[in-house]
C-alpha positions in Angstrom: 0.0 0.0 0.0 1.1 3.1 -1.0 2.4 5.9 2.1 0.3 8.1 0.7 -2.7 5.7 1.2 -1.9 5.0 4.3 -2.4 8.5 5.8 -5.6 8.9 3.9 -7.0 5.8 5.7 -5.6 7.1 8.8 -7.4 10.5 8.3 -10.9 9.0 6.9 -11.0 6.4 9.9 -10.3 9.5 12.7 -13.1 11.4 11.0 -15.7 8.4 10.8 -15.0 7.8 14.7 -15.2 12.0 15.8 -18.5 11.5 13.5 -19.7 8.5 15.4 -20.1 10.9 18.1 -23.7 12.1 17.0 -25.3 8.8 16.5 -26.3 6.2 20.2 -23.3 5.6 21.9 -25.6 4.1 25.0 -29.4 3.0 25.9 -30.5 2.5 29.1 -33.6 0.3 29.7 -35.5 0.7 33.0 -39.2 -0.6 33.9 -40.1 -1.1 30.1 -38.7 2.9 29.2 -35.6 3.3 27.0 -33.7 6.0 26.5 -30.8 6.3 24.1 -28.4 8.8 24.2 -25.5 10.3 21.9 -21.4 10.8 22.6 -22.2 14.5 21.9 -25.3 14.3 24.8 -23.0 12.8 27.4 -20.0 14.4 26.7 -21.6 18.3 26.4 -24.8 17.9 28.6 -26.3 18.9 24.8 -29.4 17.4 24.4 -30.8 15.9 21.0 -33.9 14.3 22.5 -36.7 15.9 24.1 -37.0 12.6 26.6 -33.2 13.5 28.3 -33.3 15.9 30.8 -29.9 16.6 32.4 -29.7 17.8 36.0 -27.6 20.4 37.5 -25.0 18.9 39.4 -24.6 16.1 36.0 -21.2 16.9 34.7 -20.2 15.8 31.2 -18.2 12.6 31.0 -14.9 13.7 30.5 -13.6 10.2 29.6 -15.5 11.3 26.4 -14.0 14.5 26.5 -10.6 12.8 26.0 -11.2 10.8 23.8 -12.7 12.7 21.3 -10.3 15.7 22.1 -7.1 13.0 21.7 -8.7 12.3 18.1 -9.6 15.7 16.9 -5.4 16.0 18.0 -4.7 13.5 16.1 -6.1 14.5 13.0 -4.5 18.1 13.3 -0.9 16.2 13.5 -1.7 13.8 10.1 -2.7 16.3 8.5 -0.2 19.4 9.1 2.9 17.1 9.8 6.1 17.8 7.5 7.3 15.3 8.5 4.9 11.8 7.5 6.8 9.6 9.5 6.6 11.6 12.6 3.1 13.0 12.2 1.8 9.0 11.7 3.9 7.8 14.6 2.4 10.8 16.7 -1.0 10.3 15.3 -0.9 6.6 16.1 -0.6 7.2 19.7 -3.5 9.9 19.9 -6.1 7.3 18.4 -4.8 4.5 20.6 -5.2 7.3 23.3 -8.7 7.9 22.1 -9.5 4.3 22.1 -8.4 3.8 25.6 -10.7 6.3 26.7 -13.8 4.8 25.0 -12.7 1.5 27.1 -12.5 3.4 30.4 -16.2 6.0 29.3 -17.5 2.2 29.0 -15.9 0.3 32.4 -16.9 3.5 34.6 -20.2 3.7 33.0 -22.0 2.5 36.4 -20.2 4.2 39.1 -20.0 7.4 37.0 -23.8 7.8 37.0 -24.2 6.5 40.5 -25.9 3.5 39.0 -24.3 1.2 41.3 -27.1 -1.3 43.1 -29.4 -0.1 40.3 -28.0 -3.4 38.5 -30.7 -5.8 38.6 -33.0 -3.1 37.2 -31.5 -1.1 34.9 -30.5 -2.7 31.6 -27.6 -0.8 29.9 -26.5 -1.6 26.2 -23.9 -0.1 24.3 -24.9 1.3 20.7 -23.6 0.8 17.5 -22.1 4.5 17.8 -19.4 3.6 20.4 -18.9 0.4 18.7 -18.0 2.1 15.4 -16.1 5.0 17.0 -14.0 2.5 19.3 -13.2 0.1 16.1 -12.3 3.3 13.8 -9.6 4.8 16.7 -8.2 1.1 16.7 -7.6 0.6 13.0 -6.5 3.6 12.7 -3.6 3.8 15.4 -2.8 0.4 13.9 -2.3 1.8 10.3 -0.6 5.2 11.6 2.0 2.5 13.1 2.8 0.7 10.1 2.7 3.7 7.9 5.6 5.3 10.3 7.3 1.8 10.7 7.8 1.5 7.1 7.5 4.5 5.4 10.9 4.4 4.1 10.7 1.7 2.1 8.1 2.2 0.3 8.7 5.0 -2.4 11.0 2.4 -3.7 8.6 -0.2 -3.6 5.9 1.9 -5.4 8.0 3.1 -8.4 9.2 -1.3 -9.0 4.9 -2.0 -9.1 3.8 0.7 -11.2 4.2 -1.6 -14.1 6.0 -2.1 -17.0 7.9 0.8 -17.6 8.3 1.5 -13.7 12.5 1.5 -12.4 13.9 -1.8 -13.0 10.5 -3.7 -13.8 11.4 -4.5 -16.9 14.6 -6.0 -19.1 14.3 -3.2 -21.8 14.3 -0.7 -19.8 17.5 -1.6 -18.3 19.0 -2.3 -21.4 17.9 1.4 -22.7 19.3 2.8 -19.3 22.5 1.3 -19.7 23.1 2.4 -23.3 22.2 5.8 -22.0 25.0 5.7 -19.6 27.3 3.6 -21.8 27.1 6.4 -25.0 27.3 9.0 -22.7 30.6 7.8 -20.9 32.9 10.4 -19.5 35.3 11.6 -22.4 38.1 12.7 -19.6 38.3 9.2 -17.7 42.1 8.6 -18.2 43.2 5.2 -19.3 45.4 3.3 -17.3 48.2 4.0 -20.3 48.2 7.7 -19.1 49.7 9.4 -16.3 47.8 11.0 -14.8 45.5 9.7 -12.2 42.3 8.8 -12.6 39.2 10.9 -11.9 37.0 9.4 -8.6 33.6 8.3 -9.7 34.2 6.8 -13.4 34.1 3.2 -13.7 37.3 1.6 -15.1 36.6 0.6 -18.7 37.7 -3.0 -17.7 35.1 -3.6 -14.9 32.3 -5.7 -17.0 29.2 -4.6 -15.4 27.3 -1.0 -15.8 25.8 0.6 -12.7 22.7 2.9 -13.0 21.2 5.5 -10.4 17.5 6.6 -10.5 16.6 9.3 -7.6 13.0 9.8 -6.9 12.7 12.9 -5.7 9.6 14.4 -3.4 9.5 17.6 -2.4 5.9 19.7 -1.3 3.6 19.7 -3.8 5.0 17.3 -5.7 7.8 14.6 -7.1 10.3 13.9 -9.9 12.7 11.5 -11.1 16.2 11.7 -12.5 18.0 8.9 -13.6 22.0 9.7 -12.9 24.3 9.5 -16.0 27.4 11.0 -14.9 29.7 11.1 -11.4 30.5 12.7 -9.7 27.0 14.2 -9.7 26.0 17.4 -7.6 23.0 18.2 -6.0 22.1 21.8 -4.7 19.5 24.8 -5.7 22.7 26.1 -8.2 21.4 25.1 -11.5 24.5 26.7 -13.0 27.1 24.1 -11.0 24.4 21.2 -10.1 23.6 18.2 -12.6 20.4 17.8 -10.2 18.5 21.6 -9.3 16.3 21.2 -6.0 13.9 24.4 -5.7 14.1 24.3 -1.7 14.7 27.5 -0.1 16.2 24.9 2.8 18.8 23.5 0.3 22.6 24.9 -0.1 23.4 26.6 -3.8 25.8 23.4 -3.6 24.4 21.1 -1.0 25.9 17.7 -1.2 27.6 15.7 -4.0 27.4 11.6 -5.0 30.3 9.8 -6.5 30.7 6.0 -7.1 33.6 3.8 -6.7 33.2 -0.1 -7.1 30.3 -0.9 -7.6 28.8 1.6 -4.6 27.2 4.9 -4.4 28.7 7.3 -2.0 27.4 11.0 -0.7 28.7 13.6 0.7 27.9 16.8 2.2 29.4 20.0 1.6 28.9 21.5 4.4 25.2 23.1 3.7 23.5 25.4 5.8 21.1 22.3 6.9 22.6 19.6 6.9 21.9 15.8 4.7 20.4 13.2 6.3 20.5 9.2 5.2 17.7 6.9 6.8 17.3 10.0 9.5 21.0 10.0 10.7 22.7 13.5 10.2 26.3 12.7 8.3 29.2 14.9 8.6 31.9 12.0 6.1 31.4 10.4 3.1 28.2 8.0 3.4 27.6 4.7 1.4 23.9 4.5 0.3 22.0 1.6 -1.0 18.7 1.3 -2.9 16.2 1.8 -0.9 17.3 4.4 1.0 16.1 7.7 2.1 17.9 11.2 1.3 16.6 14.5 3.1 18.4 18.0 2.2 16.1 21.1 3.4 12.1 19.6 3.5 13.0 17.2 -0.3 12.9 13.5 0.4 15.6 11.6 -2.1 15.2 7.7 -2.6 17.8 5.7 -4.2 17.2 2.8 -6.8 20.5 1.6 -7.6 20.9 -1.3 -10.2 23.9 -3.1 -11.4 23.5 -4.6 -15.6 25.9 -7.3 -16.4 27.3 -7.4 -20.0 
């Protein structure tokens, strides 16, 4: 499932269960008269029917309160969060929060209302309402959890199911993407036969294999990929000096740089304003990354899909 998808379940589920609120959370029978009565009515001493009548000293159940108050929270952080895995992780524990609550409005039900020796004649049934709410905070603290556990795989997984002409899904492709690379070789690799050293990043034209990089980049309001001909390869706002131009206001004119050397992808940052992260872990060195893994300069998420073509 898809991240994004994720935290539109989360966010329809916490909106079904603050909903649930206006429809029978609880009836309670006594001597052949029922009355039914709302999560709004208990929790607000509002009443929607004419047959409730709340008395002075009744206080509104704040177990109620709580929960719908840890849910409304919740939705505020899932939905203004910069940062997705955070705001799921964060949101997961307000809906579990809100759940809890529902538990505890339910197992205090009795003594709450000074019901207590009323047992034997007062029936008490718990509506569809709470049901609903209760199973809607629970599904969705469960997906918010998953969604922050593996949010960082997942770009990578998206772009390999999007079909056939999706990263390394098919052959051709990689055939194409190789030739790319292999036509446009770098003219000032030395050869071994000349003197002078040779330039960090190029493969040596003896090594038999061809390795490709394809970033996929997200940034807000949008993403992009780029497919990585040439190393070393910068990446910065500077579209004068950068082979890849990020439009972040929180990115360096130069902000980091990727090379390769056997077979492996290395970055680096050069000393931006900001910082680079890889897989959340601020770098200050050269870094090996693998496919798979997660890039963020300024507020733009970078995932690497790194594939190796035998000839």
């Amino acid at each position: 499932m898809k991240n994004k998808n994720i935290t539109t379940t989360v966010k329809l589920l916490i909106i079904i269960a603050e909903i649930c609120f206006l429809f029978p959370f609880v009836m309670v029978s006594c001597s052949g008269t029922s009355v039914e009565a709302s999560g709004v009515e208990l929790m607000t001493k509002i009443s929607l029917h004419e047959e409730i009548e709340f008395d002075e000293d009744d206080s509104p159940n704040y177990y109620l309160l709580v929960a719908f108050a840890l849910g409304t929270v919740g939705l505020g952080v899932v939905c203004k969060s910069k940062e997705q895995k955070k705001g799921l992780l964060y949101t997961g524990f307000f809906t579990v929060g809100s759940a809890l609550f529902l538990l505890l409005f339910r197992s205090t039900f009795i003594s709450f209302y000074d019901l207590k020796g009323y047992e034997g004649r007062v029936d008490i049934e718990f509506r569809w309402g709470w049901w609903l709410s209760l199973a809607s905070y629970i599904i969705a603290g469960s997906c918010a959890f998953i969604g922050s556990q593996y949010h960082e795989q997942m770009p990578l997984e998206v772009s390999l199911d999007k079909g056939e002409n999706a990263g390394l899904a098919t052959t051709d492709e990689s055939h194409i993407m190789a030739d790319q690379i292999e036509k446009a070789g770098p003219p000032e690799c030395p050869r071994e036969s000349q003197s002078q050293e040779p330039v960090i990043g190029f493969e040596e034209p003896t090594i038999k294999s061809t390795l490709f990089v394809k970033l996929h980049i997200q940034y807000e309001g949008g993403s992009t990929e780029h497919l990585i001909k040439e190393f070393p390869c910068l990446i910065g706002r500077d579209s004068g000096s950068c082979e890849i131009k990020i439009e972040d206001s929180k990115v360096s004119r130069t902000h980091a740089r990727l090379t390769v050397k056997d077979d492996a992808v290395f970055i680096e940052d050069l000393k931006s304003s900001n910082g680079t992260e890889v897989n959340g872990q601020l770098i200050s060195g050269v870094t090996e990354v693998l496919s798979g893994d997660e890039i963020i300069i300024g507020s733009t998420r970078i995932y690497f899909e790194i594939g190796i073509k035998q000839l």
